[in-house]
Biotite code that builds the C-alpha atoms (Angstrom):
import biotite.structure as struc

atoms = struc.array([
    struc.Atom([-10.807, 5.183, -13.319], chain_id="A", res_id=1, res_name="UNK", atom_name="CA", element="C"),
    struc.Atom([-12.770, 8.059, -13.986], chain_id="A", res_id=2, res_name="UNK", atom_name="CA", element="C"),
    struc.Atom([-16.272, 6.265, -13.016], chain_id="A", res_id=3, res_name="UNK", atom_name="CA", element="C"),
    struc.Atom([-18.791, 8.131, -11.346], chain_id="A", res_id=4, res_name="UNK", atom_name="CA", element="C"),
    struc.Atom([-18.870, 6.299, -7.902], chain_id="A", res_id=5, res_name="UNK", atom_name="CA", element="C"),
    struc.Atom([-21.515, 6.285, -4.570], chain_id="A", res_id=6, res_name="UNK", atom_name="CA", element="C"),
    struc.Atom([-20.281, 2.721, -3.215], chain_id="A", res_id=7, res_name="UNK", atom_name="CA", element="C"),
    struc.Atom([-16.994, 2.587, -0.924], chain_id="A", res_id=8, res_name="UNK", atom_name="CA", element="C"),
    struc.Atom([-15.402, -0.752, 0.028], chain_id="A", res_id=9, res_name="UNK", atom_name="CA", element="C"),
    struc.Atom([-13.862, -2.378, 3.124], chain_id="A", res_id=10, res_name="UNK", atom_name="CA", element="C"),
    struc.Atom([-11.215, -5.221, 2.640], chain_id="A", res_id=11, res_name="UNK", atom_name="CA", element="C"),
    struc.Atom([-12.101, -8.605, 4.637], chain_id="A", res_id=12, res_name="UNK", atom_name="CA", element="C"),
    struc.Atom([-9.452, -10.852, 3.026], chain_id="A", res_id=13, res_name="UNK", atom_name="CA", element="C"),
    struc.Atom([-7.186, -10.968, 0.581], chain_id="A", res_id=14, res_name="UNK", atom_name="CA", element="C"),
    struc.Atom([-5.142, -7.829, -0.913], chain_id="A", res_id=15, res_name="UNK", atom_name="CA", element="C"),
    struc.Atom([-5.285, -5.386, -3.769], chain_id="A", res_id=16, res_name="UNK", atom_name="CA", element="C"),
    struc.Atom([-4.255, -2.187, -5.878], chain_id="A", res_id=17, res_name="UNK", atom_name="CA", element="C"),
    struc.Atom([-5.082, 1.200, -6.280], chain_id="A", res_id=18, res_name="UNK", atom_name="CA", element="C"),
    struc.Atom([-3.782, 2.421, -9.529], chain_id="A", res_id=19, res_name="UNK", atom_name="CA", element="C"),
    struc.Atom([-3.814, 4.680, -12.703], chain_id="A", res_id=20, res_name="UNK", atom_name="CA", element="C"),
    struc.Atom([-2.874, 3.733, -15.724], chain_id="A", res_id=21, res_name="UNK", atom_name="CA", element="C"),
    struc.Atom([-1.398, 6.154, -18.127], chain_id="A", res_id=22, res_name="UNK", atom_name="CA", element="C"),
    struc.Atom([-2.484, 7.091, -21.661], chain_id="A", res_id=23, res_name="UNK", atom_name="CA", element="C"),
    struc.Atom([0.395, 4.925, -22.863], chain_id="A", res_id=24, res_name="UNK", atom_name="CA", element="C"),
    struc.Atom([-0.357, 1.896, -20.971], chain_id="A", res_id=25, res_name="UNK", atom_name="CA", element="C"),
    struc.Atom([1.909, 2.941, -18.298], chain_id="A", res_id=26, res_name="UNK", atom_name="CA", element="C"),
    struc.Atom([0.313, 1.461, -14.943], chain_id="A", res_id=27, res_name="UNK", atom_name="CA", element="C"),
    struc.Atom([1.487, 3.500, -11.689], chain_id="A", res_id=28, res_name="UNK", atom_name="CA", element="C"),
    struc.Atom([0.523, 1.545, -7.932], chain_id="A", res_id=29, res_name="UNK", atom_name="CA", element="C"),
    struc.Atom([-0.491, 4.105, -6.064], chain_id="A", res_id=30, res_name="UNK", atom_name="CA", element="C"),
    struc.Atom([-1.163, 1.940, -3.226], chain_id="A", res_id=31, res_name="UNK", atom_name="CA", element="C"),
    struc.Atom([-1.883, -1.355, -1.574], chain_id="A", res_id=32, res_name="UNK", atom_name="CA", element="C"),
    struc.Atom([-4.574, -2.755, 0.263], chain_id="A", res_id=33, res_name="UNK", atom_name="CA", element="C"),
    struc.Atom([-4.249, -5.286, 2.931], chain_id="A", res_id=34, res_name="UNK", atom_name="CA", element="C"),
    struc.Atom([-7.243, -7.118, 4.754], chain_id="A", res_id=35, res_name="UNK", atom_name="CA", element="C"),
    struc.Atom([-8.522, -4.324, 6.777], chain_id="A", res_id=36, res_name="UNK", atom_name="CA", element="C"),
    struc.Atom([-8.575, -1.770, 4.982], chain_id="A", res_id=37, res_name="UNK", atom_name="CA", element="C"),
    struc.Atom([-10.766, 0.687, 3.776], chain_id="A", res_id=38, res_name="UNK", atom_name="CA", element="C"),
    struc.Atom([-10.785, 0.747, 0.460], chain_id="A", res_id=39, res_name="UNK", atom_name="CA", element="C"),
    struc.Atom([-11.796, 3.921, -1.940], chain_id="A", res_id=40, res_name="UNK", atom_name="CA", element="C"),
    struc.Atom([-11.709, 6.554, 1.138], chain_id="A", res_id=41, res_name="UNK", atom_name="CA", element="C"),
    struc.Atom([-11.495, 9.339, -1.169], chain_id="A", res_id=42, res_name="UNK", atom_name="CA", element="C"),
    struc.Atom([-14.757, 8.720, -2.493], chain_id="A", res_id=43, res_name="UNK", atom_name="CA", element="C"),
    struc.Atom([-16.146, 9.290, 0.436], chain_id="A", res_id=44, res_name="UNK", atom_name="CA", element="C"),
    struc.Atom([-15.041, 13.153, -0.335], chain_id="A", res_id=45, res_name="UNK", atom_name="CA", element="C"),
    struc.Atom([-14.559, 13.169, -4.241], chain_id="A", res_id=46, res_name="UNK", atom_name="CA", element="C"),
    struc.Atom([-17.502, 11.982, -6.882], chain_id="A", res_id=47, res_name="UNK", atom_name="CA", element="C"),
    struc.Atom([-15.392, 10.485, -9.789], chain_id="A", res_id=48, res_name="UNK", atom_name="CA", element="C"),
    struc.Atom([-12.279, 7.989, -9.197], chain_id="A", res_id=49, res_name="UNK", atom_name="CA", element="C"),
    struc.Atom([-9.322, 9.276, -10.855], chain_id="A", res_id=50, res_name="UNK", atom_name="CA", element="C"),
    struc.Atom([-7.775, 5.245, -10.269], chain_id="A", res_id=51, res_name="UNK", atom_name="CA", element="C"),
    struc.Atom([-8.577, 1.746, -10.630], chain_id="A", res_id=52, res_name="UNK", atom_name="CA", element="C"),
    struc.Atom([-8.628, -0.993, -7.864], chain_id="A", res_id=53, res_name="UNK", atom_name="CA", element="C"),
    struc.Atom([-8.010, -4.006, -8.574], chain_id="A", res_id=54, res_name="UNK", atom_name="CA", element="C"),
    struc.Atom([-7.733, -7.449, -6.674], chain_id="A", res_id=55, res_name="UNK", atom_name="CA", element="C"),
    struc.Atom([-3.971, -9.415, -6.478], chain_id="A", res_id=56, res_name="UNK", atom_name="CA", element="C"),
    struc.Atom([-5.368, -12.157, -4.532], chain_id="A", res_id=57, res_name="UNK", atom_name="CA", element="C"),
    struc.Atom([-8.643, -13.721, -3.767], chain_id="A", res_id=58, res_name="UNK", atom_name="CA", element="C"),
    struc.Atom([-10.722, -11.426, -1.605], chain_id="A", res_id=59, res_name="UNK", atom_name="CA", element="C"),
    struc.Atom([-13.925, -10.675, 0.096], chain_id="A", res_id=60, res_name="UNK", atom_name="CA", element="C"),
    struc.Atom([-15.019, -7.045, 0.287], chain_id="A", res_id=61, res_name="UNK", atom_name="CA", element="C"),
    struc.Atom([-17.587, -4.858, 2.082], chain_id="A", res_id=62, res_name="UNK", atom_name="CA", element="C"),
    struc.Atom([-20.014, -2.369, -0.110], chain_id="A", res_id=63, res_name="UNK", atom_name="CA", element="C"),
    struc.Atom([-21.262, 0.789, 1.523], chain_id="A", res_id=64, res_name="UNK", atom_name="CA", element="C"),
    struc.Atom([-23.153, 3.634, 0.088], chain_id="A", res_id=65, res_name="UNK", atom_name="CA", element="C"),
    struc.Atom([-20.766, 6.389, 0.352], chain_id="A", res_id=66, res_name="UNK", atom_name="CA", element="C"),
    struc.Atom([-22.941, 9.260, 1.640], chain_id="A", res_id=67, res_name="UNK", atom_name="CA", element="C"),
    struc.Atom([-24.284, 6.990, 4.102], chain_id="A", res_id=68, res_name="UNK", atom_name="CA", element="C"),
    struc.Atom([-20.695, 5.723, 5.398], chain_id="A", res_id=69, res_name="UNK", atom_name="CA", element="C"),
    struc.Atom([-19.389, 9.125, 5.957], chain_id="A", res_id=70, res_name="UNK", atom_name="CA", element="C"),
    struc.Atom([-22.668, 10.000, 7.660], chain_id="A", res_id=71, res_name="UNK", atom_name="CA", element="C"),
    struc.Atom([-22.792, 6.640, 9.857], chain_id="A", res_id=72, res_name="UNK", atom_name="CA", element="C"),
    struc.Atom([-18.590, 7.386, 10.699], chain_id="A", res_id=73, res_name="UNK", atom_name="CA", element="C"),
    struc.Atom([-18.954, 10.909, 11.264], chain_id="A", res_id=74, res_name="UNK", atom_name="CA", element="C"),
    struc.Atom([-21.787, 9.633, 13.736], chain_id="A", res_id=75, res_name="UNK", atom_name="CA", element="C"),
    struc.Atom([-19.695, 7.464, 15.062], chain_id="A", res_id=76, res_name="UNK", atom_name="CA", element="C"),
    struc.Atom([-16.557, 7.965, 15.266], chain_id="A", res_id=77, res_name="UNK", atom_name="CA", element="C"),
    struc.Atom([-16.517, 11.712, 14.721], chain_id="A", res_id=78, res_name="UNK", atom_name="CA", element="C"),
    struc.Atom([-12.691, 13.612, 15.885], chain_id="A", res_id=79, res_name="UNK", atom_name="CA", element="C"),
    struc.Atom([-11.359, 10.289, 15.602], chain_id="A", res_id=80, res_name="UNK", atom_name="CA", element="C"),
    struc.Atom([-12.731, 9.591, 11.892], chain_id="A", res_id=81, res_name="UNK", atom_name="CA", element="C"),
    struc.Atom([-11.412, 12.863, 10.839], chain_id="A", res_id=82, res_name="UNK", atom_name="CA", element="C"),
    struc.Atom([-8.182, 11.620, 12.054], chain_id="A", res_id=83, res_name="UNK", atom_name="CA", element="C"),
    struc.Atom([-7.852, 8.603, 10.486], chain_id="A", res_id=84, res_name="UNK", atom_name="CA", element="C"),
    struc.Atom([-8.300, 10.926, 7.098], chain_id="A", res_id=85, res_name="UNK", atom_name="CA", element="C"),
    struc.Atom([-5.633, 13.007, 8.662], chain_id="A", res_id=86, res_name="UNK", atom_name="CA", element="C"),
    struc.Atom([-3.037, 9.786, 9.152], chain_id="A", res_id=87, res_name="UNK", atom_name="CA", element="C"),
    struc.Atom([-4.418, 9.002, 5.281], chain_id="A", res_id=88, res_name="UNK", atom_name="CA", element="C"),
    struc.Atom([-2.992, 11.878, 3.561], chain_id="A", res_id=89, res_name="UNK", atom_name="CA", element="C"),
    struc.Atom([0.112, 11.978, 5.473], chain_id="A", res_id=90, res_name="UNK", atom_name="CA", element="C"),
    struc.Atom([1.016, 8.307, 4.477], chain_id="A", res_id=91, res_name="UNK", atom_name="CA", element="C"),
    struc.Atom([-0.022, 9.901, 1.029], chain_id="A", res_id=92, res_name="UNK", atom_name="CA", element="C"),
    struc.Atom([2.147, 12.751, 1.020], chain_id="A", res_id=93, res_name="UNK", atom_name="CA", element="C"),
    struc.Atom([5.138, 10.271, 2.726], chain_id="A", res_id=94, res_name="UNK", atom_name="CA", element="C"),
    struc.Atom([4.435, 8.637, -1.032], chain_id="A", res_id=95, res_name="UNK", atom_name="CA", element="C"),
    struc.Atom([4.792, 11.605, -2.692], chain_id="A", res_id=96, res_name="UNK", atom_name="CA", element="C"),
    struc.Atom([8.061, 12.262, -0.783], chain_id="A", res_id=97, res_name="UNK", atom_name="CA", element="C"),
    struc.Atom([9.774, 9.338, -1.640], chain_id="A", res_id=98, res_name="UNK", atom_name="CA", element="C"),
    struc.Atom([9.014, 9.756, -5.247], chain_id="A", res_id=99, res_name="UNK", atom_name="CA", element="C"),
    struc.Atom([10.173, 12.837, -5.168], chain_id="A", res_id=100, res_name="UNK", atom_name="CA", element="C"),
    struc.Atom([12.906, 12.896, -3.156], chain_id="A", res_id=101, res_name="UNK", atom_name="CA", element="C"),
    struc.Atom([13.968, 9.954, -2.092], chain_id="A", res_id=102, res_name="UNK", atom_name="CA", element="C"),
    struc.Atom([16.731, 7.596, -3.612], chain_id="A", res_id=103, res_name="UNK", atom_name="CA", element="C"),
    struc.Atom([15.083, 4.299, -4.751], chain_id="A", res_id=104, res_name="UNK", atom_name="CA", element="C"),
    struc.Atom([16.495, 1.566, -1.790], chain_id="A", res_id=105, res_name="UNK", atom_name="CA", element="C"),
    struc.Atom([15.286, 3.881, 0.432], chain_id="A", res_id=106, res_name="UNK", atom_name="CA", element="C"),
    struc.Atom([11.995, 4.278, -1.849], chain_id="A", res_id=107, res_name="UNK", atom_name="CA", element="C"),
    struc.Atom([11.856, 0.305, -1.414], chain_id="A", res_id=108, res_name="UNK", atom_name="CA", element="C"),
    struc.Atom([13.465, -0.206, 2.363], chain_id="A", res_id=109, res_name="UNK", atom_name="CA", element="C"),
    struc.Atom([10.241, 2.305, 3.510], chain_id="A", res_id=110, res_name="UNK", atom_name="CA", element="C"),
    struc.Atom([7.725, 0.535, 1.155], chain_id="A", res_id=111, res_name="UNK", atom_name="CA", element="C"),
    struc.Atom([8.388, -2.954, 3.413], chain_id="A", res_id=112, res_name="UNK", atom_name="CA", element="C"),
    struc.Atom([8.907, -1.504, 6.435], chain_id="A", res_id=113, res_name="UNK", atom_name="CA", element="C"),
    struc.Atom([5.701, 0.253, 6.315], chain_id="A", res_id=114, res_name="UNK", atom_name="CA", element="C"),
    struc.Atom([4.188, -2.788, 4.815], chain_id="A", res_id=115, res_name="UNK", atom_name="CA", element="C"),
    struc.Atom([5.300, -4.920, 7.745], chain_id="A", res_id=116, res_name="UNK", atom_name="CA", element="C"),
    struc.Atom([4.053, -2.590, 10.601], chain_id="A", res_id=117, res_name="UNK", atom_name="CA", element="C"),
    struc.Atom([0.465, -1.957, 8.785], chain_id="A", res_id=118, res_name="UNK", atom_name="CA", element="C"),
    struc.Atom([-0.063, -6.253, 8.253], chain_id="A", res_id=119, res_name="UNK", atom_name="CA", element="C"),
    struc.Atom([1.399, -6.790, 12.279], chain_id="A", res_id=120, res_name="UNK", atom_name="CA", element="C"),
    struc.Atom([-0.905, -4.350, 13.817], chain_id="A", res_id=121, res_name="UNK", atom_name="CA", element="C"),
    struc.Atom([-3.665, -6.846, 12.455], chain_id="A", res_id=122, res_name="UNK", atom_name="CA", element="C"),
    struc.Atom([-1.931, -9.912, 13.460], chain_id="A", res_id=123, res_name="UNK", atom_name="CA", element="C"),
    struc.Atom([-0.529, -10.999, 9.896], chain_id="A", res_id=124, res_name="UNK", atom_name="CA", element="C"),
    struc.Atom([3.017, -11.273, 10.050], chain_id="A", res_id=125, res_name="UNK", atom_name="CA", element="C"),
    struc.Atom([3.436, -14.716, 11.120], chain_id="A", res_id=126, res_name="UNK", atom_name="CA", element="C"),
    struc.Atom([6.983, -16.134, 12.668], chain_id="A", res_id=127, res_name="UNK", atom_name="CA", element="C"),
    struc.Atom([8.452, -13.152, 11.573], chain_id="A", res_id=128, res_name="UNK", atom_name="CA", element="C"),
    struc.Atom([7.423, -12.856, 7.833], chain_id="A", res_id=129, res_name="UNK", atom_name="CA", element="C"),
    struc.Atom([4.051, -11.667, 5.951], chain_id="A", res_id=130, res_name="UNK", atom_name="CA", element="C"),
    struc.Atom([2.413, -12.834, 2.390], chain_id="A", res_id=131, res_name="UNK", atom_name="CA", element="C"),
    struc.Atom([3.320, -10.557, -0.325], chain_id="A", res_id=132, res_name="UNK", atom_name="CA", element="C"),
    struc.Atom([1.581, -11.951, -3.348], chain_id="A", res_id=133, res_name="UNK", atom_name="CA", element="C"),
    struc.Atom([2.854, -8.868, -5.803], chain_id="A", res_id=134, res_name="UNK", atom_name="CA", element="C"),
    struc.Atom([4.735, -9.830, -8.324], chain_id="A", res_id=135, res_name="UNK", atom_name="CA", element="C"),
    struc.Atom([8.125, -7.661, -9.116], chain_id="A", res_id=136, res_name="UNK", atom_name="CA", element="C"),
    struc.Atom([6.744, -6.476, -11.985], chain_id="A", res_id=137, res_name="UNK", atom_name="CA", element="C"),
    struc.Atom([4.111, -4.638, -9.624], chain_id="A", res_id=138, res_name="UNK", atom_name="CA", element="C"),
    struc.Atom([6.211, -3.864, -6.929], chain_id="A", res_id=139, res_name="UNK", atom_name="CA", element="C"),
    struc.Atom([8.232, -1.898, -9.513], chain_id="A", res_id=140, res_name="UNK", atom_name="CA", element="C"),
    struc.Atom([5.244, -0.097, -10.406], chain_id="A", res_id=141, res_name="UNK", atom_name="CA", element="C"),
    struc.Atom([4.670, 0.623, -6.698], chain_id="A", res_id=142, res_name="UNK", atom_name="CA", element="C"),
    struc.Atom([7.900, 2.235, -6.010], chain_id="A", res_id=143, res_name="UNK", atom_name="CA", element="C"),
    struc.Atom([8.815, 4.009, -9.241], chain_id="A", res_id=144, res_name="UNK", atom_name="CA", element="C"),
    struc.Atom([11.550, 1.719, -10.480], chain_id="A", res_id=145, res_name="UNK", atom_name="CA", element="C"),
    struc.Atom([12.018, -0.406, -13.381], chain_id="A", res_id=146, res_name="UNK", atom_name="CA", element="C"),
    struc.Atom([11.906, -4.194, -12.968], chain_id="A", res_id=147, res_name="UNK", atom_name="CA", element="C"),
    struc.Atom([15.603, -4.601, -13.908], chain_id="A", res_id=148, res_name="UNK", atom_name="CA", element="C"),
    struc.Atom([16.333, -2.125, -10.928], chain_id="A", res_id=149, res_name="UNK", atom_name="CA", element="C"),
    struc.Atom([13.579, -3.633, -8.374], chain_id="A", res_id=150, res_name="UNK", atom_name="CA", element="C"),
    struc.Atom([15.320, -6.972, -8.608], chain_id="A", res_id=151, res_name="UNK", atom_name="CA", element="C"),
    struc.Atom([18.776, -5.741, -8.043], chain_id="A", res_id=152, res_name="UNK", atom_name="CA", element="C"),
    struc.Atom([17.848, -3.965, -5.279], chain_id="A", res_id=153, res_name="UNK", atom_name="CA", element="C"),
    struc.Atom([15.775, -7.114, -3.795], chain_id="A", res_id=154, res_name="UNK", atom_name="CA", element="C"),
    struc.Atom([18.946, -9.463, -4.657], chain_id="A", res_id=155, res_name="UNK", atom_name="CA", element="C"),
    struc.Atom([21.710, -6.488, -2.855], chain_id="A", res_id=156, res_name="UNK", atom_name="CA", element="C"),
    struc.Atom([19.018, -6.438, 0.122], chain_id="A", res_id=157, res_name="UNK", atom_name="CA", element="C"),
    struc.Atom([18.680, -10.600, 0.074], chain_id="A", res_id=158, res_name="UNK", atom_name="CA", element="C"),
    struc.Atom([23.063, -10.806, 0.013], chain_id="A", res_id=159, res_name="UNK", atom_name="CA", element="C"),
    struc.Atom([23.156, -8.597, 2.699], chain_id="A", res_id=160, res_name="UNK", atom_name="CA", element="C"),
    struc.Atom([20.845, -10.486, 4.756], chain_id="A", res_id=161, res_name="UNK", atom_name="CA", element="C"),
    struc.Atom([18.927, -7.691, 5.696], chain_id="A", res_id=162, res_name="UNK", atom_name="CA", element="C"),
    struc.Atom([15.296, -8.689, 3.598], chain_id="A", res_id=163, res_name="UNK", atom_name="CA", element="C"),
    struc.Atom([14.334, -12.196, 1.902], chain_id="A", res_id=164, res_name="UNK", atom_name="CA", element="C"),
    struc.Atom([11.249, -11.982, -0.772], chain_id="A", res_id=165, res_name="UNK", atom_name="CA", element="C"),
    struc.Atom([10.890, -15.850, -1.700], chain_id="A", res_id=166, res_name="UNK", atom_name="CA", element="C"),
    struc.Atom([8.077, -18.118, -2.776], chain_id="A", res_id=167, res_name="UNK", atom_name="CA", element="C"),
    struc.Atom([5.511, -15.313, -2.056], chain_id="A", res_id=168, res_name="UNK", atom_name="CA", element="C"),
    struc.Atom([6.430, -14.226, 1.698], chain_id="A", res_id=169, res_name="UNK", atom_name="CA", element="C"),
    struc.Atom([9.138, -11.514, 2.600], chain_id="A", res_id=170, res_name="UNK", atom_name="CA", element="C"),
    struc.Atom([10.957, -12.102, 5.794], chain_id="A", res_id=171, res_name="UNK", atom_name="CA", element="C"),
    struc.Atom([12.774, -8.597, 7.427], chain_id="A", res_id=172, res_name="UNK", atom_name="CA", element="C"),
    struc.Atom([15.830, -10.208, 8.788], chain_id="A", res_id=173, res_name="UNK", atom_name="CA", element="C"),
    struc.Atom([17.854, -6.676, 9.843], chain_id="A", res_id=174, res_name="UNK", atom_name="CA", element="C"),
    struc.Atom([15.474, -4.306, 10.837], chain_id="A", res_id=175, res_name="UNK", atom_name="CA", element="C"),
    struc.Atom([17.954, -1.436, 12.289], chain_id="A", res_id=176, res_name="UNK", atom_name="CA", element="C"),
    struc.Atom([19.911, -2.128, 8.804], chain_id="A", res_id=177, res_name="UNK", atom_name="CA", element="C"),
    struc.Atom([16.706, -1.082, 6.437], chain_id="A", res_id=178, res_name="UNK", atom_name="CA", element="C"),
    struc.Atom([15.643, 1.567, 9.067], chain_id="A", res_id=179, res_name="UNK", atom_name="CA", element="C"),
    struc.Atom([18.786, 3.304, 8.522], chain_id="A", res_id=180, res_name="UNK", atom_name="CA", element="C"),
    struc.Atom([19.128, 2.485, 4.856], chain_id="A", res_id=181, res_name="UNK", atom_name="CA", element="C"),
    struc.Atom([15.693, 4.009, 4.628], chain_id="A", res_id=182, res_name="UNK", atom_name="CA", element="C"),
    struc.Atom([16.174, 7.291, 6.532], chain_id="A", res_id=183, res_name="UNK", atom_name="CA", element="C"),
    struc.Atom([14.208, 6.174, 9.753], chain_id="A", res_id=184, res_name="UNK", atom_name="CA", element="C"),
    struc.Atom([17.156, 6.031, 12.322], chain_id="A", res_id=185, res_name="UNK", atom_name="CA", element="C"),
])
């Protein structure tokens, strides 16, 4: 946070965090990173980071120059790069939505459902459920909650047999329940 940066990072394996921490200690996930992704995008753009990644699992990255990245995907990829930014800041501002306006199980419902689709487009959710190696202490951070709250939402969700979180995997068992519990039809 705050570091001057020129290097931008792809995920290979394993997942990890994107967040700030207050000047009180307070720690707020802006994001998560699944294998895949393209981590520090906005530094392809911006010059300082204004957060801190850090790594919840084991994981093997990708460095690129930054200047050289944007040139080499501009290049590239060109209309369709500057979409993928595009698709970026919307899933931002769908962040800034829910923490703004959203009740928190619906906050949570959209977090995993969102989850789910990004880790199955790359062929990770396996016989119906995904890793999710965040503790609830993090996923509270994530979605704005305290942990007290986080957990009674995960044990209301786990009774009504619509969403399991157990021994590091979460299983969606009613997906038309937590699309409609999370504003999504």
């Amino acid at each position: 946070q705050g570091e001057v940066a020129g290097r931008v990072f792809t995920l290979r394996t394993g997942w990890a965090t994107r967040f700030v921490l207050l000047p009180d200690g307070r720690r707020q996930i802006l994001d998560i990173y699944i294998p895949g992704d393209f981590i520090c995008y906005q530094l392809l753009v911006v010059r300082s980071a204004g957060f801190t990644v850090q790594t919840l699992s084991d994981a093997d990255l990708c460095e690129f120059d930054s200047r050289r990245m944007l040139d080499a995907l501009r290049l590239t990829y060109g209309d369709t790069f500057e979409r993928w930014i595009e698709e970026q800041f919307q899933r931002t501002d769908e962040r800034l939505t829910d923490f703004g306006r959203r009740p928190a199980a619906e906050r949570l419902v959209r977090f995993f459902l969102d989850l789910e689709h990004r880790l199955e487009v790359r062929g990770l959710v396996t016989d119906g459920s995904f890793e999710f190696p965040l503790r609830q202490e993090q996923l509270a951070d994530l979605v704005g909650m305290t942990v007290v709250h986080t957990g009674r939402l995960l044990s209301d969700l786990r009774n009504a047999k619509q969403l399991t979180l157990e021994r590091g995997r979460v299983r969606i068992q009613d997906h038309d329940a937590l699309r409609r519990l999370g504003g999504l039809g």
